[in-house]
N, C-alpha and C positions, 0 to 999 in steps of 0.2 A: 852624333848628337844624342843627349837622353832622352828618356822618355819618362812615361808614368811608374813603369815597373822598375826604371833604376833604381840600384840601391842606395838608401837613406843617406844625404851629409851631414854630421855633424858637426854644428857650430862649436868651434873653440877659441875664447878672445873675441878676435874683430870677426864681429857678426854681418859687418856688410862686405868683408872680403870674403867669406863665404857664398855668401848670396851671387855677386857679382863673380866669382868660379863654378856656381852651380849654371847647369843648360835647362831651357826650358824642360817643363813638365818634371824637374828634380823636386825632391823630397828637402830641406832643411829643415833638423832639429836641433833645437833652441834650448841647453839645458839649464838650470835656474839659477838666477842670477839676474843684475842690473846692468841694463844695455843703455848707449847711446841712441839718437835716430838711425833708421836705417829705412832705404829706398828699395822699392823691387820696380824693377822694369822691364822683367819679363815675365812669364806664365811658371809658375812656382809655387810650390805648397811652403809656407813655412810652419812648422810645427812647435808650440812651447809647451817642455815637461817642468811641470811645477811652477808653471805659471811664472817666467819668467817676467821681470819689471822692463819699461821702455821708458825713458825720462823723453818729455819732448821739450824744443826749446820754446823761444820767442821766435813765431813764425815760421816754424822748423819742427813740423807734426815728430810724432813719435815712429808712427809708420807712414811711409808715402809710398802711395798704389800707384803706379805709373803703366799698368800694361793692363790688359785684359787677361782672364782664365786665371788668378790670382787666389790663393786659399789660404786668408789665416786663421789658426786657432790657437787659443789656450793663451794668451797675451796678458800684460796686467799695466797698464797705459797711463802713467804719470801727468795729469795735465800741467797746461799752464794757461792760470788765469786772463783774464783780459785786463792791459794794462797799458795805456797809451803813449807814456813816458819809452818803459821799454821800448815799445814798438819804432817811436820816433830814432830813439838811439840806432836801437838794428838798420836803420834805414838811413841814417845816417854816419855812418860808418861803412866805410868802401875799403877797407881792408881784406876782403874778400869778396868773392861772386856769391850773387844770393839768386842762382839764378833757379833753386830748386821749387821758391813759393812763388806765389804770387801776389803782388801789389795789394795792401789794403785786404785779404782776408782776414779772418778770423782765427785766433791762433786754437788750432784743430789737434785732438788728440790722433786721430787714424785721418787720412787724408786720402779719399778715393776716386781717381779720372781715370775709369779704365770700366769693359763691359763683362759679366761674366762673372763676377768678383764677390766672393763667399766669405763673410768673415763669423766664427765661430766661436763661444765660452770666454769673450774679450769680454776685461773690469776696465772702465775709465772712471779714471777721479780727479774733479778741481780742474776740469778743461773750460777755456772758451766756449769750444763745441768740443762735444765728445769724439765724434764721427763727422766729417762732412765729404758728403756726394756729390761730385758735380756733372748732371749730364749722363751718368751713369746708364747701362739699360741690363735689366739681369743682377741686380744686387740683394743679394740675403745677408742676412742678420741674423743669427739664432742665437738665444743663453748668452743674451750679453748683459753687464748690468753698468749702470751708468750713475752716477754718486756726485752730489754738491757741484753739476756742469750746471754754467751759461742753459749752455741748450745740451740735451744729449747726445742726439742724433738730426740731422740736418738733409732733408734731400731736396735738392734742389733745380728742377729740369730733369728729372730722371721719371724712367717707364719702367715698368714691371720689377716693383722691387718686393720685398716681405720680411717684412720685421715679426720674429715670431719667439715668444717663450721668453724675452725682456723685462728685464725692471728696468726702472727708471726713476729715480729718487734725489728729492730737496734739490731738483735743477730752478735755476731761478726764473731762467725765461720757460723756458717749454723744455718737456718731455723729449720731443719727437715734432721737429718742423717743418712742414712738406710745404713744397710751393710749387706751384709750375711743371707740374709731375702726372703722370697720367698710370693708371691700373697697378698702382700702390695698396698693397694687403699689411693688415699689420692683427695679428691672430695673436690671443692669449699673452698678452703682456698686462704688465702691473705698473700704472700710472701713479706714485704713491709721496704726496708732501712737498708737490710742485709748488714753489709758488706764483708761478704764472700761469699757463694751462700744461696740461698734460699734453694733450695733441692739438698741434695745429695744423690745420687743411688748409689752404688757400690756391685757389685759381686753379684746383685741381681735377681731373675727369675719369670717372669710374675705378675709385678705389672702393676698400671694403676693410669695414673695421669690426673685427668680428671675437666678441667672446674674450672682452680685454677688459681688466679693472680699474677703473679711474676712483682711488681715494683719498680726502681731506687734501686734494689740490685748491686752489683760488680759482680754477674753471677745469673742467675735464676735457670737454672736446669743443672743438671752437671748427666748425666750416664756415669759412669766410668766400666768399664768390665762386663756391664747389659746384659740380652736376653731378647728378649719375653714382653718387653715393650707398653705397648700404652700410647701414648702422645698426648692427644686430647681436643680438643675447650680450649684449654689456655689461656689468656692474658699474652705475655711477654712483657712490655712496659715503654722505656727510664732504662735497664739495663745496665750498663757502661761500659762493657768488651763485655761477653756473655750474650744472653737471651735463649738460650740449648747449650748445647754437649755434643753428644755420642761421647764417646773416647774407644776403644778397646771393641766396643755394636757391638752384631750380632739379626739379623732379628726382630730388632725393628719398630714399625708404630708411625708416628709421622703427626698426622692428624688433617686438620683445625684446626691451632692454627692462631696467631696474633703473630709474633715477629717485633714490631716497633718501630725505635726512638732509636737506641742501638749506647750509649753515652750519652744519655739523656742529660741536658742543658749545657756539660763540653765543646763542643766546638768541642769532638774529638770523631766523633763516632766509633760506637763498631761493632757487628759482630750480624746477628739475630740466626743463627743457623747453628753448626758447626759440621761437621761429620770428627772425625780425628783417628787415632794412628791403623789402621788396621782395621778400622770398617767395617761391611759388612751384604749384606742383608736385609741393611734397607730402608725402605718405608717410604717415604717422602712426600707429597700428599695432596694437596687442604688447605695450607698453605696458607696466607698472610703475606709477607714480606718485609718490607714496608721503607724506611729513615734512612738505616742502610751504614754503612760502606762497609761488602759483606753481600747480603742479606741471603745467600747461601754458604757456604765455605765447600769443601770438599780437605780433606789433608793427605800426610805422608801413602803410600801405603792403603789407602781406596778402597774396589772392590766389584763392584755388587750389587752396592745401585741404589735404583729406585728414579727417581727428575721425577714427572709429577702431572698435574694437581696443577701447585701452581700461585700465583698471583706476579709479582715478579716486586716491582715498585718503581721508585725515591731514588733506593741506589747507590751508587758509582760504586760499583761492583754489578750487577745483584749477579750472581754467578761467583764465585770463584774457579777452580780446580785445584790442586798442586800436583802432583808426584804420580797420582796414576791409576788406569785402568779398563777399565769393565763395569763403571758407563755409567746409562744410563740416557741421559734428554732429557726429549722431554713432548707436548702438554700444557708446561708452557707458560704464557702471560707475556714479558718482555717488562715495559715500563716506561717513562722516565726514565730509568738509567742513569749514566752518562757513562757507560758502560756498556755493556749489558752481555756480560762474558768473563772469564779470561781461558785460560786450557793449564798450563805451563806442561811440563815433563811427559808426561802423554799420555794413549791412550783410550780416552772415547767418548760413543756415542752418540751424538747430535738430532740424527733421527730415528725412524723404519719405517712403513710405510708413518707416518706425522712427521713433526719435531717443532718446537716450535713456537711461532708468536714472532714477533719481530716488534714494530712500528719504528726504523728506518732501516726497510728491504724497498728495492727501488728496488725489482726484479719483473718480469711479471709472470702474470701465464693466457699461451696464450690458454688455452682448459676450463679453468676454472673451473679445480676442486676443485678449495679452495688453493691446491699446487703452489707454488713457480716454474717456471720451471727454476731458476739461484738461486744457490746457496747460501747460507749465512755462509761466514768466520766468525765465533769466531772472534772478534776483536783484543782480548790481549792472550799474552802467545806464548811458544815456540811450541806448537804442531802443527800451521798450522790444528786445529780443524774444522771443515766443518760441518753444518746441510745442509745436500741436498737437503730434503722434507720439508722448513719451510713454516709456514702456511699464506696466506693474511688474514686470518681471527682472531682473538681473538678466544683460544681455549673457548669452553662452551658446557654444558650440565652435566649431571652425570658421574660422574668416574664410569669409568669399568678397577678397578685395579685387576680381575684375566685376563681379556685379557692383560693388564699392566705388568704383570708379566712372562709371555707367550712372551713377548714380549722382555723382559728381557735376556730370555734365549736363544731366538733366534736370538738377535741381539750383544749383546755383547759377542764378541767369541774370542776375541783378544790373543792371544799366544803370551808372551815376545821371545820368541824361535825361532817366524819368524825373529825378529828385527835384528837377529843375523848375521851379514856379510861375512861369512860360515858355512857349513853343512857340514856332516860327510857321505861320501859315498865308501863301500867299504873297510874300515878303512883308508879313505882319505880323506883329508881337501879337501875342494871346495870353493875356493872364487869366489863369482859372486857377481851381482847387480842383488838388486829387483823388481819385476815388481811393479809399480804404485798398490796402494788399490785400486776399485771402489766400491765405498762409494753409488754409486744409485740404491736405492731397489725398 
């Protein structure tokens, strides 16, 4: 049998009678030129010089990964559109066994069910999906670039994958669609003229998206029912809706990123980062957020999300809060906003020990310990929101978010149950009026 150190086969002509003569752990090199599909269903490098072309058909990827330990590189992957007509045809025509795809996918430029599987410096263009992974565990992706796809990249039920050093561009639906996947990393790619989102997360557990540029997409990163998320050193910039949100995400970290400029040149900005549908838990933290519409939005029953340490400047709305409770923000630097923050329907906390700086706060702090001794009202919104302890100083230094958190739980303690305009004593109703909150810690 071969191994790794056999010496190289070269493809000549028919590229899958090559493949299917090579033994596992063989070498195939691929010289330049326009290929048909071809299948690997063993453990095999295939190698392309010059960026050899792969046309794929209708339902009939370009490459199809059928094994584990699999290595492609240097590829140049022809899609094919999504087209229903077609599809119907191919499926109905039995002139042949189509037993290679399967029923109702998505017609895929690379096609991967197999574990272990590296694919390297792959161009896909004008696919359904660019990539799709099914179930996968052990899949990389390097220096691949992905052009006018559906979606680009697709992982679906797969663990430990890494998408690293990618473009991704003018796909319609998404970037990069993870669903169902668990310790998914996706490092320094460029999210760039999506018009749907760049990344989408869903249902996913402890991935990490780190040091990736999301630009002039219609949303950048979208966590949809994620946990256990890190969202760190970003570039989100002139995205036209969103530039994140976590929507129904629990105890995710979303740390120094950059979301700015959300609208980008339409006239009508957008939103930098939005915490909405029940989300809770998350750590928000040494953010810049910068020329957006709300720099900040949090909404729709959200509780027990941490906002500190972010930089929060020249948006309409600093932050944003609607209809929800618990949340706590504070040691944030809010400046020229046009607003500094909004906190409608809502019971959330502004202060724990210190509370946030605020450059148009005009209050004294007559012992001078950095502390406000007069209050600063939330400007907008129905809650009558109060920071007590806001700071005369621009918050700085190192975040210390386990005291941060500590702080979390001992300051946001808010019970809907008080709010209630009687009590049950005795098995008798008691209506009274309540005592004033004091909100000074």
């Amino acid at each position: 049998m071969g191994s790794a150190s056999a010496a190289p086969i070269f493809a000549s002509g028919d590229l899958q009678a090559a493949i299917d003569g090579a033994d596992p752990g063989d070498t195939v090199i691929v010289p330049s030129g326009v290929y048909g599909p071809f299948t690997v269903d063993k453990p095999l490098t295939i190698r392309g010089e010059a960026a050899p072309s792969i046309k794929a058909q209708t339902q009939n990827p370009a490459i199809s990964i059928k094994s584990d330990g699999v290595r492609i590189q240097g590829f140049r992957v022809l899609g094919v559109a999504k087209n229903q007509d077609d599809k119907f045809s191919y499926y109905m025509d039995t002139s042949s066994r189509k037993s290679h795809y399967t029923l109702n996918l998505p017609n895929s430029g690379v096609y991967v069910d197999g574990d272990d599987v590296s694919i390297e410096d792959l161009v896909v263009e004008g696919s359904e999906v660019g990539v799709l992974v099914m179930g996968s565990r052990n899949f990389t992706i390097k220096n691949a670039s992905f052009l006018r796809c559906d979606s680009g990249l697709s992982l679906q039920g797969c663990d430990l994958a890494t998408v690293e050093g990618s473009t991704f561009r003018e796909c319609r639906k998404y970037g990069v669609q993870i669903e169902g996947s668990g310790e998914i990393l996706l490092e320094e790619n460029l999210f760039s003229g999506n018009s749907g989102v760049g990344v989408m997360l869903k249902k996913s557990v402890g991935c990490q998206v780190l040091a990736n540029e999301f630009v002039r997409n219609w949303q950048g990163l979208f966590l949809w029912n994620s946990s256990r998320t890190v969202v760190q050193n970003n570039s989100l910039d002139r995205n036209l809706y969103y530039g994140m949100v976590i929507a129904s995400g629990s105890n995710n970290s979303i740390l120094n990123n950059r979301a700015t400029k959300g609208g980008g040149d339409t006239g009508v900005r957008g939103i930098g980062i939005s915490i909405q549908e029940n989300s809770s838990y998350n750590l928000v933290a040494g953010n810049v957020l910068e020329e957006n519409l709300n720099g900040l939005d949090l909404t729709r029953g959200s509780a027990f999300n941490l906002i500190c340490y972010n930089e929060i400047s020249k948006n309409s709305n600093g932050i944003r809060l609607d209809k929800n409770e618990n949340n706590l923000v504070y040691m944030n630097n809010f400046r020229r906003n046009l607003i500094s923050g909004y906190d409608n329907a809502s019971h959330n906390f502004w202060n724990a020990t210190v509370g946030n700086y605020y450059d148009d706060y005009r209050g004294r702090d007559r012992d001078g310990d950095g502390i406000g001794d007069d209050p600063y009202w939330i400007p907008k919104g129905s809650s009558c929101a109060v920071d007590w302890r806001p700071l005369m100083k621009p918050a700085e230094g190192n975040m210390d978010l386990e005291r941060a958190w500590e702080d979390l739980a001992r300051y946001a303690t808010y019970n809907p149950a008080d709010d209630l305009p009687y009590k049950v004593e005795n098995e008798m109703i008691v209506i009274g009026s309540k005592e004033p909150r004091n909100l000074w810690f």
